[in-house]
KOLLUMNU-959273 format. One record per residue: residue number from 1; residue in one letter; x, y, z of N, C-alpha, C in turn. Coordinates in steps of 0.05 Angstrom, whole numbers, always signed. Each point is the difference from the previous one (the first is absolute). Example, Ala and Ser with C-alpha at 12.3 -4.5 7.8 and 13.67 -1.06 7.14 Angstrom:
# KOLLUMNU-959273
1 / A / +264 / -114 / +156 / -18 / +24 / +0 / +18 / +24 / +0
2 / S / -7 / +21 / -14 / +16 / +24 / +1 / -15 / +22 / +14
//
This chain:
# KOLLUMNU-959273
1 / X / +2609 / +4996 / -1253 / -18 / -6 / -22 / -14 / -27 / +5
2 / X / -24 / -1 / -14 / -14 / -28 / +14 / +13 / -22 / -20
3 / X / +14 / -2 / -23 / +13 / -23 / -15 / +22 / +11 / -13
4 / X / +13 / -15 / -1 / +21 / -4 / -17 / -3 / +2 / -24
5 / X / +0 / +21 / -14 / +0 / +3 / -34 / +20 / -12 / -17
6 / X / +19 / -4 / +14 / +21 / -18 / -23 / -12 / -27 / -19
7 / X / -18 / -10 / +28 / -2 / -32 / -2 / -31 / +16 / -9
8 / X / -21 / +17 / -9 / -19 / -6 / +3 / -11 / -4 / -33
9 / X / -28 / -7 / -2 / -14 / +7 / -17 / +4 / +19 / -10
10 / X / -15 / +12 / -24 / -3 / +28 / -5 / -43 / -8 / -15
11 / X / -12 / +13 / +19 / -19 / +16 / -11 / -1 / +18 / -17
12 / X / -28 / +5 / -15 / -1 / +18 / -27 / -24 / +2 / +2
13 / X / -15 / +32 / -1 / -29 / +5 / -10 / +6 / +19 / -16
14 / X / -9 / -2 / -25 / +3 / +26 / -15 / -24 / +7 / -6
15 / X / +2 / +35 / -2 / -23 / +15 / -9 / +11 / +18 / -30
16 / X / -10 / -8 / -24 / +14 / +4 / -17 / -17 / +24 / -13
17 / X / -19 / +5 / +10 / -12 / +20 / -12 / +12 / +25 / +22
18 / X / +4 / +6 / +17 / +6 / +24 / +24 / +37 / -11 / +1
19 / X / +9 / -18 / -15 / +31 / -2 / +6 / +15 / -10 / +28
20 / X / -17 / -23 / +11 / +9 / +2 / +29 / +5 / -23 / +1
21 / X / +23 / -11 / +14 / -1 / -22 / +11 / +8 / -6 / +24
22 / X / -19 / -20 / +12 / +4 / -3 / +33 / +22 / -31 / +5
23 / X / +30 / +2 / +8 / +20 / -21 / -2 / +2 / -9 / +35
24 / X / +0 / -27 / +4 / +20 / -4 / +21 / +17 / -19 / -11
25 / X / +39 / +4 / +20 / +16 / -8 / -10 / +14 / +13 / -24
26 / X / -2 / +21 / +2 / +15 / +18 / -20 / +4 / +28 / +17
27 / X / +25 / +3 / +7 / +2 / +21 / +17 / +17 / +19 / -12
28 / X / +11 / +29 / +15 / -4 / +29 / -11 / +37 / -6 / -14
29 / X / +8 / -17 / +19 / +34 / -9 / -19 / -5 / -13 / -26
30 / X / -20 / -22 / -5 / -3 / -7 / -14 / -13 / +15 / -24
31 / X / -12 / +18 / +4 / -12 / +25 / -16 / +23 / +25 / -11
32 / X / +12 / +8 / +11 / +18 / +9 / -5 / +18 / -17 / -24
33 / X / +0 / -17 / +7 / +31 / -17 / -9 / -9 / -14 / -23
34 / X / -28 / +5 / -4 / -15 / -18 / -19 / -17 / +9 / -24
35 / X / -17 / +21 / +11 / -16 / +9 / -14 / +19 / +18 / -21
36 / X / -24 / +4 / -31 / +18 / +14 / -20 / -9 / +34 / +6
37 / X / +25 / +9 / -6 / +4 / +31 / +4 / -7 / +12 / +35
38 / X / +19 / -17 / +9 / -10 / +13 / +37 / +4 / +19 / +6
39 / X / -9 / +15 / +16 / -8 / +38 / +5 / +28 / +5 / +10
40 / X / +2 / +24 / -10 / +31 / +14 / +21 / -16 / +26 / +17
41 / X / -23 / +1 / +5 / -4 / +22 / +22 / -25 / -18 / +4
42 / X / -2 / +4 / +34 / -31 / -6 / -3 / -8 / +13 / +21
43 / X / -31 / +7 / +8 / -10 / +15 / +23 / -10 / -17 / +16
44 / X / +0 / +11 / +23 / -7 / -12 / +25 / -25 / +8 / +9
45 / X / -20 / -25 / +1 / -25 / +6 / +7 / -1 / -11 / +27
46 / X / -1 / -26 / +12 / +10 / -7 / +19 / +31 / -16 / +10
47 / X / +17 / +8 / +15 / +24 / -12 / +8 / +5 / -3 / +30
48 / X / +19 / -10 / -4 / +21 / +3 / +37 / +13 / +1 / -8
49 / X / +29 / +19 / -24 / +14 / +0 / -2 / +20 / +34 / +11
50 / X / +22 / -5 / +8 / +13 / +21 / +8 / +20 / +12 / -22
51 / X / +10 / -10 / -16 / +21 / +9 / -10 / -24 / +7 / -38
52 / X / -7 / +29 / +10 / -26 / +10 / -25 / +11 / +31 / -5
53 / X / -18 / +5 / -26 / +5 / +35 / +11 / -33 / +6 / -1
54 / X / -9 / +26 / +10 / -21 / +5 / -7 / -8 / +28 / -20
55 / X / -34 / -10 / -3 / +0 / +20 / -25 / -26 / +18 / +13
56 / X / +3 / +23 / +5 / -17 / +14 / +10 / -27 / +8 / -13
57 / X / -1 / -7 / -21 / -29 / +10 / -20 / -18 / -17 / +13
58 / X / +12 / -23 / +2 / -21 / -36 / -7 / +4 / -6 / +35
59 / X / +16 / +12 / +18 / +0 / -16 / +27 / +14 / -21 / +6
60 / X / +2 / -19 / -37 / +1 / -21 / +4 / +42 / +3 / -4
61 / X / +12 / -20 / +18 / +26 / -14 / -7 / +2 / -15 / -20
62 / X / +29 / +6 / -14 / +11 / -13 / -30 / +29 / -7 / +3
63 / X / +1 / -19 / -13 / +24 / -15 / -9 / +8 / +4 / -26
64 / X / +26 / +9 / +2 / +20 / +6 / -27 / +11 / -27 / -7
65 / X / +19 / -2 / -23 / +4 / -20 / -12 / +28 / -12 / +16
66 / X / +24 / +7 / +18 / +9 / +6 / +13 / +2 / -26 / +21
67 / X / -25 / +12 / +9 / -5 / -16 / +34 / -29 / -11 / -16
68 / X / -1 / -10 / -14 / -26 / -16 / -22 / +14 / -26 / +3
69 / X / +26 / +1 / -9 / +20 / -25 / +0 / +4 / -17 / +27
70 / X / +0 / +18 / +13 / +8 / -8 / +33 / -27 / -19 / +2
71 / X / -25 / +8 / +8 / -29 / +3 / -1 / -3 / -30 / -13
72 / X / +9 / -3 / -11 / -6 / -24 / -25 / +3 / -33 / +17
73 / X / +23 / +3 / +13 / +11 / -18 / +18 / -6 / -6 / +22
74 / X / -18 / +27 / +18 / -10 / -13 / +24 / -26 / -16 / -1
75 / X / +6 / -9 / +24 / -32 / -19 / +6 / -22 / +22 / +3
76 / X / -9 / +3 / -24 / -19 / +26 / +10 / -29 / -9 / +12
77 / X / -3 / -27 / +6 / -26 / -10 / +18 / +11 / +8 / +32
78 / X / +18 / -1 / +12 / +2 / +7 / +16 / -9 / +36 / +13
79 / X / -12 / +6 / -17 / -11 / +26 / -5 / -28 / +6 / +0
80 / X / -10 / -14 / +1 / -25 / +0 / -5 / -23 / +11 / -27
81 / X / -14 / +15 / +4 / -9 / +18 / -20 / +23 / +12 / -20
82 / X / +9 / -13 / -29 / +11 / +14 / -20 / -9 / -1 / -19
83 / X / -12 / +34 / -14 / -19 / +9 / -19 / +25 / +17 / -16
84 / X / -3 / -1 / -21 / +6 / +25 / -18 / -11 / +6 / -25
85 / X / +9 / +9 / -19 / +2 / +17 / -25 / +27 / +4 / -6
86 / X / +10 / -15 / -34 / +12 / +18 / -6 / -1 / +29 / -14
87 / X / +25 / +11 / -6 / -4 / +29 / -18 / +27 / +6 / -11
88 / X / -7 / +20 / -25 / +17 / -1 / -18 / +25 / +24 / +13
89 / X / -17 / +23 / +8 / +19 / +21 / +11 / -19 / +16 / +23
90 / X / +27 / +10 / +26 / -20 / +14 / +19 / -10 / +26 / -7
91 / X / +7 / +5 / -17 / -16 / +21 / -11 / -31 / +3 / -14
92 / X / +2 / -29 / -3 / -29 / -4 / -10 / -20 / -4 / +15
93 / X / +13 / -15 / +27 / -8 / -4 / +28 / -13 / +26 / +6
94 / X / +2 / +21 / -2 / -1 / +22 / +16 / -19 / +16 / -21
95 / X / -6 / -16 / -7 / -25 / +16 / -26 / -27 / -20 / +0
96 / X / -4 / -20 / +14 / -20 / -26 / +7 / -26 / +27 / +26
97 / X / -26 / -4 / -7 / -20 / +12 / +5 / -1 / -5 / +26
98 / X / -15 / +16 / +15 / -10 / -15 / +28 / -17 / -16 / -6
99 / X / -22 / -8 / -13 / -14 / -29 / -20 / +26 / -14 / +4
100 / X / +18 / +2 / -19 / +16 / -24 / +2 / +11 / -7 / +19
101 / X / +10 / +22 / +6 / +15 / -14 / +39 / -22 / -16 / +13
102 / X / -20 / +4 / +8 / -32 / -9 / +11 / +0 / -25 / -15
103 / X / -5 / -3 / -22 / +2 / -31 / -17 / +23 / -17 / +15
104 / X / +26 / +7 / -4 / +11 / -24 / +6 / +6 / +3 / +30
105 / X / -13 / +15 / +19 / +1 / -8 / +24 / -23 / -19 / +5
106 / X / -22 / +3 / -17 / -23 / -20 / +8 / +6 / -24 / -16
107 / X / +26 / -1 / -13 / +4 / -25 / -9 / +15 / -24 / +12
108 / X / +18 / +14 / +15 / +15 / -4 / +18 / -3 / -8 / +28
109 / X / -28 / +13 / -2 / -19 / -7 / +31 / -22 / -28 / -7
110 / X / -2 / +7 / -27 / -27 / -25 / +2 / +13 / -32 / -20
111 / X / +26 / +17 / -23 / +4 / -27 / -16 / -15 / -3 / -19
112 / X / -17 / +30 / -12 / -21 / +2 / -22 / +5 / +33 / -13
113 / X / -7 / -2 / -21 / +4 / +20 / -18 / -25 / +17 / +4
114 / X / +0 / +21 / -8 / -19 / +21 / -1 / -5 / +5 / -32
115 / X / +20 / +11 / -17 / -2 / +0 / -28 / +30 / -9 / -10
116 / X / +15 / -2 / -24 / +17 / -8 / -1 / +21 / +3 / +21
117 / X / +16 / -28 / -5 / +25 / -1 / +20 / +29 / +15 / -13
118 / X / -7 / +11 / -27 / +16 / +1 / -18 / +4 / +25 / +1
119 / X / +18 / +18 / +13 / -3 / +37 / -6 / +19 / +19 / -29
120 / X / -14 / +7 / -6 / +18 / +17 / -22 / +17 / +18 / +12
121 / X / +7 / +5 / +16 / +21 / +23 / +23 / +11 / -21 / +3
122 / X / +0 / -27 / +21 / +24 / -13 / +1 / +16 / -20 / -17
123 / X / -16 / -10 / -19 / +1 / -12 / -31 / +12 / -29 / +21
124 / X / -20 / -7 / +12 / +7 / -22 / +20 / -10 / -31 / -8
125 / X / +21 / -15 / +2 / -3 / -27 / -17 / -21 / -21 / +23
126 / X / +13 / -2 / +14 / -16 / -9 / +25 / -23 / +13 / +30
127 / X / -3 / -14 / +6 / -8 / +10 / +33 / +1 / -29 / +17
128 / X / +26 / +11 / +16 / +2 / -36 / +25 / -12 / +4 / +22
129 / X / -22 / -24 / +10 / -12 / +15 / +21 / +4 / -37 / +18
130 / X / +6 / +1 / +25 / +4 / -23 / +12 / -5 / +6 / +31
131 / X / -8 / -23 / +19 / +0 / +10 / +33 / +23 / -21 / +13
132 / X / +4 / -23 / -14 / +25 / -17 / +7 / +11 / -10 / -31
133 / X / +26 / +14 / -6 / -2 / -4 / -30 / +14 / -30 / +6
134 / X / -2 / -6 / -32 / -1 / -35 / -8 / -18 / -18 / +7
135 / X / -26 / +9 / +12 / -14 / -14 / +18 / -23 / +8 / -13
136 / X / -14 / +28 / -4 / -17 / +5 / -5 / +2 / +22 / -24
137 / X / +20 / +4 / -19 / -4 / +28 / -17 / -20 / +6 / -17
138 / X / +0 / +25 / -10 / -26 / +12 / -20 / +19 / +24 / -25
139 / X / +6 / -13 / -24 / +12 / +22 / -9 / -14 / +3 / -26
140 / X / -4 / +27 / -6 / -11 / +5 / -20 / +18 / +7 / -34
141 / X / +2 / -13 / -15 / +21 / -1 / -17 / -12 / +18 / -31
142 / X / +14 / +22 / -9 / -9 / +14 / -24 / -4 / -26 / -27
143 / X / +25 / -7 / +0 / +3 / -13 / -17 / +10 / -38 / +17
144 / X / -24 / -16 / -7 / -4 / -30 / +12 / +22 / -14 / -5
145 / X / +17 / +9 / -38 / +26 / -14 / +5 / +18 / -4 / +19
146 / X / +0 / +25 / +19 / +27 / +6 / +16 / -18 / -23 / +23
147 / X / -14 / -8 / +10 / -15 / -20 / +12 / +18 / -28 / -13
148 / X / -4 / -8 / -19 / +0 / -30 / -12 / +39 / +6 / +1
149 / X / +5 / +27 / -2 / +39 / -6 / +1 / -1 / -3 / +34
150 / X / -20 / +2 / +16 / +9 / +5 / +27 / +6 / -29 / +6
151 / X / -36 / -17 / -5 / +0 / -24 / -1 / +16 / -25 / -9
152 / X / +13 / +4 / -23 / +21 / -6 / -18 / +27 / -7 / +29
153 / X / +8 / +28 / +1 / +23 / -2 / +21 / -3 / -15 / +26
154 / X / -23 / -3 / +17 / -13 / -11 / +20 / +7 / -29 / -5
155 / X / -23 / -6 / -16 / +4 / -22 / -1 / +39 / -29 / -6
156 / X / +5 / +25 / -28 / +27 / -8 / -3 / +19 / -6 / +33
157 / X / -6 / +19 / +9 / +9 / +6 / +31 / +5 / -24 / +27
158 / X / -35 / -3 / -4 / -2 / -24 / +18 / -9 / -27 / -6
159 / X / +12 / -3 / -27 / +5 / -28 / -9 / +32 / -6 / +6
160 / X / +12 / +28 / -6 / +29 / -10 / +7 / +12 / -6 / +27
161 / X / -16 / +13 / +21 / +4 / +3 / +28 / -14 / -29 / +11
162 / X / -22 / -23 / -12 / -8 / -7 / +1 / +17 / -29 / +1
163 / X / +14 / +0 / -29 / +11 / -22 / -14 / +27 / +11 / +18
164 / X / +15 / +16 / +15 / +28 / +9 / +13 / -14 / -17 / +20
165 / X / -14 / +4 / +19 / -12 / -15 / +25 / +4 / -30 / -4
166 / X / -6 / -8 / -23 / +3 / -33 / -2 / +19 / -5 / -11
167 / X / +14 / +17 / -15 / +27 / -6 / -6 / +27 / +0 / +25
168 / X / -11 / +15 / +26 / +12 / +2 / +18 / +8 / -24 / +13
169 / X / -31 / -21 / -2 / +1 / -27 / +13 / +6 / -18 / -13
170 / X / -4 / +7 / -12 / +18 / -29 / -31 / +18 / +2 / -9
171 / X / +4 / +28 / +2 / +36 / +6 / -23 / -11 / -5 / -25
172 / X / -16 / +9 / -12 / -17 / -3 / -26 / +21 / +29 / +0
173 / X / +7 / -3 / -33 / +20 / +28 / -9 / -29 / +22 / -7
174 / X / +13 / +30 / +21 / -14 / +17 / -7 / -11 / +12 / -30
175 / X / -17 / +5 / -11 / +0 / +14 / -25 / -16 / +26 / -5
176 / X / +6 / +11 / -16 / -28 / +31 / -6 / -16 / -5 / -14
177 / X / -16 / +4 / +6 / -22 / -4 / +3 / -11 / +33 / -19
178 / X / -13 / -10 / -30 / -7 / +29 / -18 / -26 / +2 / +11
179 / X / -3 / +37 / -9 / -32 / +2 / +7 / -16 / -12 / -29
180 / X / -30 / +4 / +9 / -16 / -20 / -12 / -7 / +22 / -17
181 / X / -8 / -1 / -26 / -6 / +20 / -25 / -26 / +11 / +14
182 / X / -8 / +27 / -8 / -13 / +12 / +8 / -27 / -10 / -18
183 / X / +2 / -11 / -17 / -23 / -15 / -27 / -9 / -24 / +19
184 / X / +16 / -15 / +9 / -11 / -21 / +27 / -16 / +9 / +25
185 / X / +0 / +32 / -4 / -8 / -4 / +27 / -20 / +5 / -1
186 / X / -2 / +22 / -31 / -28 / +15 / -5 / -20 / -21 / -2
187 / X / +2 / -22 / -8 / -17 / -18 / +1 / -17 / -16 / +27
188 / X / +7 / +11 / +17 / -5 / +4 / +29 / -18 / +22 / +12
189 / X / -14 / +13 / -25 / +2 / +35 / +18 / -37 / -14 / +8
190 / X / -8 / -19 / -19 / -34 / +4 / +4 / -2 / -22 / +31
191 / X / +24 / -8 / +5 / +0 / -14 / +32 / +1 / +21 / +14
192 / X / +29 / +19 / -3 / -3 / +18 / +8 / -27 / +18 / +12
193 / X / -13 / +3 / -8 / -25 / +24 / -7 / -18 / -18 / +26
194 / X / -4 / -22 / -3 / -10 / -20 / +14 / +7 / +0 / +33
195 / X / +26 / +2 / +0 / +17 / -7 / +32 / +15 / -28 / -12
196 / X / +23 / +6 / +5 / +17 / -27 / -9 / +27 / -8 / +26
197 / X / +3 / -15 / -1 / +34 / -11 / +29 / +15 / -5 / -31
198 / X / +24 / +7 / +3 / +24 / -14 / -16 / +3 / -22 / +28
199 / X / +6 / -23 / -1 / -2 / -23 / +28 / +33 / -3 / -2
200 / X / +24 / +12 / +2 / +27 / -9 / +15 / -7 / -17 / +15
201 / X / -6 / +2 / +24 / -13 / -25 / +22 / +0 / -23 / -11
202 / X / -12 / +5 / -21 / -7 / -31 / -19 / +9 / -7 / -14
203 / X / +26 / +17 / -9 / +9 / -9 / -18 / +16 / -39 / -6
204 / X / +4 / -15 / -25 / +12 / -21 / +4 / +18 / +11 / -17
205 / X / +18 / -17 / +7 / +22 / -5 / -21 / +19 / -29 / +1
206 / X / -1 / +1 / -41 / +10 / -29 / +3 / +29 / +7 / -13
207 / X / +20 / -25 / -13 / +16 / +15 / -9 / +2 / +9 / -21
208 / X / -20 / +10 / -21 / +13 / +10 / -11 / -25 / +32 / -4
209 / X / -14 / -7 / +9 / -17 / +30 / +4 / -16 / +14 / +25
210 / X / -7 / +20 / +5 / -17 / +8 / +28 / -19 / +0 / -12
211 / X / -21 / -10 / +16 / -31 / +13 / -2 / -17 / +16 / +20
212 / X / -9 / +18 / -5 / -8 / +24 / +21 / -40 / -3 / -12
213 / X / -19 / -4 / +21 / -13 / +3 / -6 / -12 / +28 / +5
214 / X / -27 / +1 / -14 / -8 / +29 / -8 / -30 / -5 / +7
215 / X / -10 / +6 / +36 / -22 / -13 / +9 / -14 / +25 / -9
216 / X / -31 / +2 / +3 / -23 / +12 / -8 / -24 / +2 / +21
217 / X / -18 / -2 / -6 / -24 / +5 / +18 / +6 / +3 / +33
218 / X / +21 / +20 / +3 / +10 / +2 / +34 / -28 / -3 / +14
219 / X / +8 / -20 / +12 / -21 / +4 / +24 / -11 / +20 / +26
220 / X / +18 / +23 / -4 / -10 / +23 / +18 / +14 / +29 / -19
221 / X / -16 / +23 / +5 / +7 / +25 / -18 / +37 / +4 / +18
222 / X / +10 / +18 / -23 / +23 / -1 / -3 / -1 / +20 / +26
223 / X / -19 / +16 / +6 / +10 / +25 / +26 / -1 / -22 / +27
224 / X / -5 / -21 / +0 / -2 / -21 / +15 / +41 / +3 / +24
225 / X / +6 / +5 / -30 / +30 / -5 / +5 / +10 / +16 / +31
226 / X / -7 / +28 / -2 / +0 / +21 / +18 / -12 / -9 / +27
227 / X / -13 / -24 / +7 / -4 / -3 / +24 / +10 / -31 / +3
228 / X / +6 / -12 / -14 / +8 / -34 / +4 / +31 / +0 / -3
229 / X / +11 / -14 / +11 / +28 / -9 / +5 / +2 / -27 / -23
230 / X / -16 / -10 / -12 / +1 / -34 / -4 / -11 / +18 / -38
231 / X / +15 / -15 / -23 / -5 / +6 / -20 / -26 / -9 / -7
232 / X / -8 / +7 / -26 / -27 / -4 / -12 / -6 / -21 / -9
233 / X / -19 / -22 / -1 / -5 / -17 / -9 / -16 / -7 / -27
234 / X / +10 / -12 / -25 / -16 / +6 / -25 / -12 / -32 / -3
235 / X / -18 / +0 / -21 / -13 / -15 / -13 / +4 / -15 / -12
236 / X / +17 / +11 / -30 / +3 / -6 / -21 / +30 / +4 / -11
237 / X / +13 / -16 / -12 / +18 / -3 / -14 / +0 / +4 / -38
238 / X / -7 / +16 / -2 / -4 / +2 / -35 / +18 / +3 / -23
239 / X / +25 / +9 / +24 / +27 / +1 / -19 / +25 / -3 / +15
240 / X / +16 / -15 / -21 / +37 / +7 / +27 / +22 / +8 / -22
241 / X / +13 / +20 / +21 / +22 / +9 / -15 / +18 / -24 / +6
242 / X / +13 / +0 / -30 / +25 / -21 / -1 / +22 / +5 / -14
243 / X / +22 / -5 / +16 / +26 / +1 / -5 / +17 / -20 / -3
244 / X / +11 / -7 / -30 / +12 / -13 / -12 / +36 / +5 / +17
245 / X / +7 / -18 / +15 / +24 / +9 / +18 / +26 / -13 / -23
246 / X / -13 / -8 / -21 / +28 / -12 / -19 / -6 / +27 / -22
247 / X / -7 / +10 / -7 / -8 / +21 / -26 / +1 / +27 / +12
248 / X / -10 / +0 / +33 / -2 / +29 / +9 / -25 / +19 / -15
249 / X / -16 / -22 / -5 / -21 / +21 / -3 / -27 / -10 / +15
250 / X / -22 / +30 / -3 / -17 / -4 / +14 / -25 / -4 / -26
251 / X / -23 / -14 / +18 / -22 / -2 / -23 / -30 / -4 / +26
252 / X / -20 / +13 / -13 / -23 / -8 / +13 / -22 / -26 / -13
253 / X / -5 / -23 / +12 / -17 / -25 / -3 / -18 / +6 / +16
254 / X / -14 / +0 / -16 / -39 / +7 / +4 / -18 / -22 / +3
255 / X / -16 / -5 / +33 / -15 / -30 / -14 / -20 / +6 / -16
//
């Protein structure tokens, strides 16, 4: 992988009218483990995985709920191309049009919709579409809450892994670190929409709170990511998330 996602940023472009958002630094473990109501079947549009079954209507390979769990845990960037769909039952699978099969292969191929991403046969909450996940993803979300619970967990995540690293070298006593209210974050979404860095990198901390800034006007488009090794560079600072480390809570300060 070209960076280290533990330690990185997390990018954000949202498209809130088509439901999409394009993340780096939020990868397919972290989606799983994060987002609200995660799929227990999903289809396989593009993989390299061996341990699948297949479904002869669609061509395409699926994952049961089973070996979904397994799935969850690997480095799935080491894989390259991983696309899917979830779905509710394979039986519904097997009732999707040749139109639809055709749709989400051209979705899969280009990273763009044709007409909705949303099918009434697979009553499908998402579509994950990535070529090195955590680095560059594209997921299309039914409902945007299950987005802000993904983000929620993320971030909670690598503030704690963050503050463990310096607690390592100081012997500063470990603590947990809560996720940040999902009402904090929504107030973020019109950066969002924009292209926004959550800045880890940048973060300070003194003793008794973190501050994470929340840069803006990136200086190069977010598909930038897919060919550069070196993170994105922003503009503007217009807001920082802050964490009260004596109260355990989080709050957003706006300049």
């Amino acid at each position: 992988m070209k960076k280290d996602t533990v330690n990185q940023s997390v990018y954000i472009h949202m498209d809130s009218v088509i439901n999409n958002v394009v993340t780096s630094g939020i990868t397919f473990c972290d989606f799983m483990n994060g987002v609200g109501l995660p799929p227990e079947h999903i289809l396989l549009l593009k993989h390299r995985f061996s341990d699948v079954s297949f479904n002869a209507h669609t061509a395409f390979d699926f994952v049961e709920t089973s070996t979904l769990s397994k799935l969850k845990n690997q480095s799935v960037h080491r894989f390259d191309h991983f696309c899917w769909v979830d779905f509710e039952e394979i039986d519904l699978v097997n009732q999707l049009s040749p139109q639809e099969i055709a749709e989400l292969l051209y979705l899969a191929h280009t990273g763009r919709h044709l007409r909705s991403p949303f099918y009434y046969k697979l009553q499908n909450n998402f579509i994950y579409l990535t070529k090195e996940d955590g680095w560059y993803n594209k997921v299309y979300y039914r409902n945007m809450n299950h987005f802000y619970e993904l983000l929620s967990y993320v971030i909670a995540k690598k503030t704690t892994e963050m503050l463990q690293e310096k607690a390592f070298f100081s012997f500063i006593k470990k603590r947990r670190i809560v996720s940040p209210p999902i009402t904090v974050l929504k107030r973020l979404s019109a950066h969002f929409k924009e292209g926004a860095c959550i800045a880890f990198l940048e973060a300070e901390k003194t003793r008794t709170a973190l501050k994470i800034p929340i840069g803006t006007d990136l200086l190069e488009e977010m598909h930038e990511l897919e060919r550069s090794s070196e993170p994105i560079a922003y503009g503007t600072i217009p807001a920082v998330l802050y964490y009260d480390l004596k109260q355990n809570e989080w709050n957003l300060v706006e300049s």
